[in-house]
C-alpha positions, 0 to 999 in steps of 0.5 A: 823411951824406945821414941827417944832412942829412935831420935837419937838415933835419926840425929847420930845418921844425919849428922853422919849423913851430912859428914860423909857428904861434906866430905865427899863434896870437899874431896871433889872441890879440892880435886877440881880445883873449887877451894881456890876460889870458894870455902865453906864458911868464907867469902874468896874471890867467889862466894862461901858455900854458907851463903849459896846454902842461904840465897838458895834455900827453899828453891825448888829449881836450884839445884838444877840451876846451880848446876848449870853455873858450876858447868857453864860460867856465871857472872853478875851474880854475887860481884864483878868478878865471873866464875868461869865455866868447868866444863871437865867436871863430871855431872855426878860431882857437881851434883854432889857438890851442889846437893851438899852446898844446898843443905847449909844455911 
């Protein structure tokens, strides 16, 4: 009985875990303007966050490469159109953002 609550338990913290950190990662989108472009679960100008989540599962250097995207630019990637460079935005917050997108799949 005591294992199946510490389950439980565990599950009720990562799904809270995941929701303050969607949350998180959405406040900073919206704040940088990332919404005008992407969305969670859709394909806009840029790619759904969903499908970077997939491209980038099981990477090791992802996160890290992601983050040079989000800050430089990126362009060929998922289409014609380039993501142009975010150079304003601070490194914490991509890496929030980043860390979030990497977890869907």
């Amino acid at each position: 009985m005591k294992k199946i609550f510490i389950l439980a338990a565990m599950a009720g913290f990562s799904m809270t875990t995941f929701a303050a950190d969607q949350a998180a990662a959405m406040d900073i989108a919206k704040k940088n303007g990332c919404l005008a472009c992407h969305a969670l679960d859709k394909k806009m100008v840029g790619p759904a966050w969903n499908d970077i989540g997939k491209k980038y599962a099981g990477d090791t250097a992802a996160a890290e490469q992601l983050a040079v995207k989000v800050k430089k630019g990126s362009k060929g990637v998922w289409g014609p159109v380039p993501m142009p460079p975010n150079a304003t935005v601070k490194a914490a917050d991509i890496e929030t953002m980043v860390k979030f997108i990497l977890t869907l799949k």
